[in-house]
C-alpha positions in Angstrom: -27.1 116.7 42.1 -26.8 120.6 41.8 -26.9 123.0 44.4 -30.4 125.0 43.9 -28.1 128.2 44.6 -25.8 127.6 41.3 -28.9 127.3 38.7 -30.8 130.3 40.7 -33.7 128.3 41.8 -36.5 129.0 43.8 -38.4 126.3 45.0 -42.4 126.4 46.4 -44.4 123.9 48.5 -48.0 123.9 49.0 -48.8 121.9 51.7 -52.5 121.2 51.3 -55.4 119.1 53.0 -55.7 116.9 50.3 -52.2 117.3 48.6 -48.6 118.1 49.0 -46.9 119.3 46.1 -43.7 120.6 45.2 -42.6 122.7 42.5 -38.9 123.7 41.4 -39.0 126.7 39.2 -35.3 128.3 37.5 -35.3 132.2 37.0 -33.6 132.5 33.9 -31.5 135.4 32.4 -34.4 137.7 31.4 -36.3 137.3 34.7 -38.7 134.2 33.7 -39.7 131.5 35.2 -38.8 128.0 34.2 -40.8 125.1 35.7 -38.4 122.1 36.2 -39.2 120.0 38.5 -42.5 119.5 40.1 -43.3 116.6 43.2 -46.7 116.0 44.0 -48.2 113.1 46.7 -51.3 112.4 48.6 -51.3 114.7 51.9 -51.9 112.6 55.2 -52.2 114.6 59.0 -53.6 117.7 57.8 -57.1 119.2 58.2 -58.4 122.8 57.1 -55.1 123.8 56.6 -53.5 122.8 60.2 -51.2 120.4 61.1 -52.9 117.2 63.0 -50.1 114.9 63.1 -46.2 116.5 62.6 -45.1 112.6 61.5 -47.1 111.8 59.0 -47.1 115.7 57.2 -43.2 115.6 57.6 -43.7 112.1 55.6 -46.1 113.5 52.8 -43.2 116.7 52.6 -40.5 114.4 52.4 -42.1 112.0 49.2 -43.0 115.5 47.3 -40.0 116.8 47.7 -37.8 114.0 46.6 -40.0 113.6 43.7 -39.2 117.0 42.6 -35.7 117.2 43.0 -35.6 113.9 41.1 -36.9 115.5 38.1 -35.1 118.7 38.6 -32.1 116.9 39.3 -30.5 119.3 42.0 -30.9 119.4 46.0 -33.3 121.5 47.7 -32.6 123.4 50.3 -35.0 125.9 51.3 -38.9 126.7 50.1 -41.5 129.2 50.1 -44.1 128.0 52.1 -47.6 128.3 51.2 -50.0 128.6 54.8 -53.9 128.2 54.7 -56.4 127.8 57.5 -59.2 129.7 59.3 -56.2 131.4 61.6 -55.5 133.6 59.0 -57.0 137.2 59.2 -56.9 140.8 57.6 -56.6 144.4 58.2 -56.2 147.8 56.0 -54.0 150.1 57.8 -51.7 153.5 57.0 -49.0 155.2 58.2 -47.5 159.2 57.8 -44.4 160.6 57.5 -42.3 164.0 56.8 -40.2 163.6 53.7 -37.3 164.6 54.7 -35.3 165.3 51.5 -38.3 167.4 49.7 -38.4 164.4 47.2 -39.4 160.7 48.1 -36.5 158.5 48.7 -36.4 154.7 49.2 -35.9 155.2 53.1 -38.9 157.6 53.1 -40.9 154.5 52.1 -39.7 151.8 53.4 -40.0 154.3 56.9 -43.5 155.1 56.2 -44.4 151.2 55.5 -42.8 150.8 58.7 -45.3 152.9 60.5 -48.3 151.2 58.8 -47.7 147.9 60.1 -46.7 148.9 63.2 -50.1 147.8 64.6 -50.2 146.0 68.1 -50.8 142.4 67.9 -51.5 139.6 70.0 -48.2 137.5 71.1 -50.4 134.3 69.8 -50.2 136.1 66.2 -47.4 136.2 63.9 -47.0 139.2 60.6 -47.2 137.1 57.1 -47.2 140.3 55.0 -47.7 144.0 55.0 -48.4 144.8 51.0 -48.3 148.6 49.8 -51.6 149.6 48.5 -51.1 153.0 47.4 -49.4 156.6 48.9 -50.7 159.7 48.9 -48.3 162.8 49.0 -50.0 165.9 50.1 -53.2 166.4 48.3 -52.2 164.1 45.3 -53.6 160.8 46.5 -53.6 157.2 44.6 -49.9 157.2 43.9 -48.7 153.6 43.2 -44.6 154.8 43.3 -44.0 157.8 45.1 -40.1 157.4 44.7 -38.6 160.2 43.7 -41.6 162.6 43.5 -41.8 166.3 45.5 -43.4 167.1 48.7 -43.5 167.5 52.3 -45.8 164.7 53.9 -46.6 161.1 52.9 -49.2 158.3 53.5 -49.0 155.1 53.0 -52.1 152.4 52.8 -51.3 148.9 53.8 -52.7 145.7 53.6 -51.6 143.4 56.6 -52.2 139.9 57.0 -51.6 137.7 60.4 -51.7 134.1 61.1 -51.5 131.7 64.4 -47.9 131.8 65.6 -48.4 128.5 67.0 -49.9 127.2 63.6 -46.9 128.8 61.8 -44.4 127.0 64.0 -46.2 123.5 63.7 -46.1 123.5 59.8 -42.3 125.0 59.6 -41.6 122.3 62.1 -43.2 119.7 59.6 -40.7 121.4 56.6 -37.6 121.3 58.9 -38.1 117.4 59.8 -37.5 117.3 56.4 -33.7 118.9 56.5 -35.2 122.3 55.0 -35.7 125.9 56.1 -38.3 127.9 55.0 -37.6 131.2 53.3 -40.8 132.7 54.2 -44.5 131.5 54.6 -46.7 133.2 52.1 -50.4 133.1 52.5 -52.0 130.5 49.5 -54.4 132.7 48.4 -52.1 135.6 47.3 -49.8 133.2 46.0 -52.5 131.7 43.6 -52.9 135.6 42.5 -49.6 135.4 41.2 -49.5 132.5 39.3 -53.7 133.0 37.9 -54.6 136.9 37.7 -53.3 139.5 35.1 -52.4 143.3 35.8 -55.5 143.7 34.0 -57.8 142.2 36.3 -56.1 143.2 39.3 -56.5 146.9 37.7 -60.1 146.7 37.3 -61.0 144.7 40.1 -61.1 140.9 41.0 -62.0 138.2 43.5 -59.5 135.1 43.5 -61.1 132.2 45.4 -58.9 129.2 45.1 -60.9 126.5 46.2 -59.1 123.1 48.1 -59.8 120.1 49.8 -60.5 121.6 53.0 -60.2 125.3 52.7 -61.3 128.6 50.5 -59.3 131.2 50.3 -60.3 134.6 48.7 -58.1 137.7 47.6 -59.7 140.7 46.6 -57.5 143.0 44.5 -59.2 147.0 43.4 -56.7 149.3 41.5 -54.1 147.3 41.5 -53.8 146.3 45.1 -54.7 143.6 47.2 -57.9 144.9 49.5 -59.1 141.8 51.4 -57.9 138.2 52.5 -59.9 135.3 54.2 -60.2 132.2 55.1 -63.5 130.0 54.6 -63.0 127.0 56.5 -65.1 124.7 53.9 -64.3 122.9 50.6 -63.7 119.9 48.5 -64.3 117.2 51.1 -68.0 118.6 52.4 -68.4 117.5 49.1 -66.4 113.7 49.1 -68.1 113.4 53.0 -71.7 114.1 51.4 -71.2 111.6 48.6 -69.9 108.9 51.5 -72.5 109.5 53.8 -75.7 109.7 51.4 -74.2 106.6 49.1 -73.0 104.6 51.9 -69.2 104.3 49.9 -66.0 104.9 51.6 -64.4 108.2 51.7 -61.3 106.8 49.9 -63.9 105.7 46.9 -66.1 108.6 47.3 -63.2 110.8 46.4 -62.8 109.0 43.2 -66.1 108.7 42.4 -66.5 112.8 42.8 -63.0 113.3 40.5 -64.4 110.9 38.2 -67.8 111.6 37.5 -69.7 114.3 39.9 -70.7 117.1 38.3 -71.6 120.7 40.3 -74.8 121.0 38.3 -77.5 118.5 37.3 -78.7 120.2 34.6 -75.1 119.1 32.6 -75.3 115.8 34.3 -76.5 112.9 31.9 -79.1 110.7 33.5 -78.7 107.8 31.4 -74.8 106.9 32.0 -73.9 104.4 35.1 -71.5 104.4 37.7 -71.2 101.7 39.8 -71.0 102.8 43.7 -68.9 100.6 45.9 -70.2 99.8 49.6 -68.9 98.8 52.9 -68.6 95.9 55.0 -67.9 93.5 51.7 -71.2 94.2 50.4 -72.2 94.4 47.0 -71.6 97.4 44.8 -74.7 98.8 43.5 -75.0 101.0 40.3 -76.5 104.5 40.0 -76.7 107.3 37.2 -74.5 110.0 37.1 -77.6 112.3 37.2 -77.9 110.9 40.8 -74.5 111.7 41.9 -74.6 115.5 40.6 -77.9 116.0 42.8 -75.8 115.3 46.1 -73.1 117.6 44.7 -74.9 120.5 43.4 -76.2 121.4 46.5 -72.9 121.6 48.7 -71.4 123.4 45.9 -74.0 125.9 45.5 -73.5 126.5 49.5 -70.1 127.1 48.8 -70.2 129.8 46.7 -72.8 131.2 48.4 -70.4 131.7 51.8 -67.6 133.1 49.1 -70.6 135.6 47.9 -71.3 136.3 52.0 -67.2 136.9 52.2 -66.9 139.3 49.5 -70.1 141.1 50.2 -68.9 141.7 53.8 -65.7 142.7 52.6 -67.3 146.0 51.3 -65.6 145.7 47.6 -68.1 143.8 45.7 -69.1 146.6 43.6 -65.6 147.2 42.6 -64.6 143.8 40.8 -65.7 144.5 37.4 -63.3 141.5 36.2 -65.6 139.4 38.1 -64.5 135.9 39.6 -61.9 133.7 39.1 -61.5 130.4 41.0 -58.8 127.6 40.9 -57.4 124.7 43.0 -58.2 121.7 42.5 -62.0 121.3 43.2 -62.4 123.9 40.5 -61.9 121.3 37.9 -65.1 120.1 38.2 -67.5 120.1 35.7 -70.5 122.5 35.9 -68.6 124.7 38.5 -67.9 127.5 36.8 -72.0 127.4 35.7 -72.7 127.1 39.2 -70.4 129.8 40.1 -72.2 132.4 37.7 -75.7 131.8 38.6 -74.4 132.3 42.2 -72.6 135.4 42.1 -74.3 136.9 39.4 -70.6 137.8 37.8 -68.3 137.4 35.4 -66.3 134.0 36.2 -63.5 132.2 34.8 -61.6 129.0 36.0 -57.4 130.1 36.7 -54.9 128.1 35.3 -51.2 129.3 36.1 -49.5 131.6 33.3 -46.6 133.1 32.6 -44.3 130.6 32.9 -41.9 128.4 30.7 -40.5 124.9 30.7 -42.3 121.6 31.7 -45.6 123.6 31.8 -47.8 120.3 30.8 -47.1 119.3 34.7 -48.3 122.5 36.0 -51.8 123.6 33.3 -53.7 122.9 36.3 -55.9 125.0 38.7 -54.9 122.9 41.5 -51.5 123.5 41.1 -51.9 127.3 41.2 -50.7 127.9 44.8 -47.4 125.8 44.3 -46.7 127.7 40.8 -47.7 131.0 42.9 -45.2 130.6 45.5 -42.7 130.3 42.6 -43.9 133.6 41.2 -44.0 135.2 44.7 -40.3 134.1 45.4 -39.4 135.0 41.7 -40.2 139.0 42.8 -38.9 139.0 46.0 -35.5 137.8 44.2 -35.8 140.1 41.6 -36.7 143.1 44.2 -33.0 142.2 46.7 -31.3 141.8 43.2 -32.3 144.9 42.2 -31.6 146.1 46.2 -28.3 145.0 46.2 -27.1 146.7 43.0 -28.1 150.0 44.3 -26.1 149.3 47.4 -23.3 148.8 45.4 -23.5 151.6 43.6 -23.6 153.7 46.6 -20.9 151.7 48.0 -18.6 152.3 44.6 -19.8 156.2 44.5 -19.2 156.9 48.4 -15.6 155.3 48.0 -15.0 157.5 44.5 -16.1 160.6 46.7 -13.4 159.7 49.6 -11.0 158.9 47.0 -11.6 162.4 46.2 -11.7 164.1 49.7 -8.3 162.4 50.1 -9.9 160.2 52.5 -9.8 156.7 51.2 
């Protein structure tokens, strides 16, 4: 197999409640993304985004990622690692500094970021991301680059997210069981923005809610920049333990029975089909409409959106996403979800698919594959950013040695 270095590859795993899946994506010659390889297995030992047992998550890892360097055909190495859970929290901070040179440089920013996440945080808490909002230089405020412009002072707006450091370690732990390291943990929910959302939408204001089997996870971007993050510690399988609990079915079958034929609104559900509803204990399977199944659903998904609504209201920005709501992951498939969603929120809502990409994309034209297909978008940039990083440094290495040269002293 190939080295994952020699194609330029970048590799993402989403290690979810309900699923683990790996995706291999190539960065070709113009900057896209190629899917090539994707892994996917049943998740066992996690819950709400945490890791409850390191042996079998490490075994989940491990099946994924063989899977997708099968198809890929080359040996992976390292990921980016998608983290979820109810650890994860928020803040909007800034930071000031003189510009030193009368015009913005790339230190002047990269100082000024410096100061906005500079905040004091707990030892128990570790720094996922500190995201640029906007600068203001002077009076001229809502500057998206500053680089290069005139002036004497400049602030920065930041978005910082932090997570458990003890939950961080326990899920790296899980990835390195498996012989890998992990290039950096990425939060899911901003890695579903990459791989669902358009500049557009992020522009005019959207809400991202990428609901999974045991978490949601919301992004709120306004002009361009991401606003709000959190955590709702609820999801899919409220909905599979309703359907066990009411219907007397294990949870195994009352997962298939809600992927096969539950439906997040009644009204859509048709009364006359059958299902037929295995029980417990080697009893007899009984039959019931589909109609029947939709009522136990509708209700827990209807709670569902309602604590999103509850999030983004408290988040202060719900008057600002004209684009409305888009939700992915996998329980987003559902039928009569997207209905439920707009008589809910009383917005525009659409379900996210990931875009932008190339290659086996039949694999990936799933919303519950938007986290994994983010993390390859999220590590795509960051490559593409040190690329670009590292041909300026050589250019200042090639001009300071052509000055020397000069000077007489090289």
């Amino acid at each position: 197999m190939t080295k994952s270095v020699e194609r330029n590859l970048v590799i993402g795993l989403d290690v979810g409640t309900s699923k683990v899946v790996a995706t291999v994506g190539e960065i070709t010659a113009d900057n896209q993304l190629s899917i090539v390889g994707v892994g996917c297995q049943e998740s066992h030992g996690m819950d709400k985004g945490g890791v409850n047992d390191l042996n079998l998550v490490s075994d989940s890892i491990r099946r994924a990622v063989d899977e997708a360097e099968l198809m890929a055909d080359c040996r992976i190495g390292s990921v980016y690692l998608g983290i979820s859970g109810k650890h994860i929290q928020c803040q909007n901070e800034s930071g000031v500094v003189a510009i030193n040179n009368a015009e913005v440089t790339e230190d002047d920013m990269d100082n000024v970021m410096h100061i906005a996440r500079s905040v004091p945080i707990s030892a128990e808490r570790k720094m996922l991301h500190s995201l640029a909002q906007e600068y203001s230089i002077d009076m001229q405020e809502g500057i998206k680059n500053p680089l290069g412009m005139s002036g004497v002072r400049m602030e920065a707006k930041a978005h910082i997210i932090t997570c458990s450091n003890d939950m961080a370690k326990n899920i790296e732990k899980c990835v390195e069981r498996c012989g890998l390291q992990v290039d950096q943990l990425t939060f899911g929910a901003l890695a579903s923005s990459y791989a669902v959302l358009t500049d557009d939408e992020k522009e005019l204001g959207v809400a991202v809610l990428d609901i999974g089997g045991g978490t949601m996870d919301l992004a709120i971007y306004v002009n361009g920049a991401l606003r709000h993050t959190a955590v709702i510690p609820v999801a899919g399988n409220q909905v599979t333990g309703d359907i066990a609990k009411i219907f007397r079915t294990p949870i195994s079958h009352a997962e298939s029975l809600k992927v096969q034929y539950a439906c997040a609104s009644s009204q859509m559900a048709s009364s006359e089909e059958t299902i037929e509803v295995p029980s417990v204990g080697g009893r007899p399977a009984r039959l019931m409409s589909r109609h029947t199944l939709s009522e136990v659903v509708e209700p827990r998904f209807r709670e569902l959106f309602e604590l999103a609504l509850e999030e983004i209201r408290r988040s202060g920005f719900e008057d600002q996403i004209a684009a409305g709501l888009v939700v992915t992951g996998g329980t987003a498939k559902m039928a009569g979800a997207l209905e439920v969603a707009e008589d809910i929120c009383q917005m525009p809502v659409r379900i996210g698919k990931p875009v932008n990409i190339t290659g086996l994309t039949d694999y990936v034209d799933d919303p519950a594959y938007a986290t994994a297909v983010g993390l390859l978008q999220y590590g795509r940039s960051l490559h593409s950013v040190n690329a670009q990083k590292s041909r300026v440094d050589t250019d200042v290495s090639w001009w300071s040695r052509v000055s020397k040269w000069f000077q007489g002293e090289f």
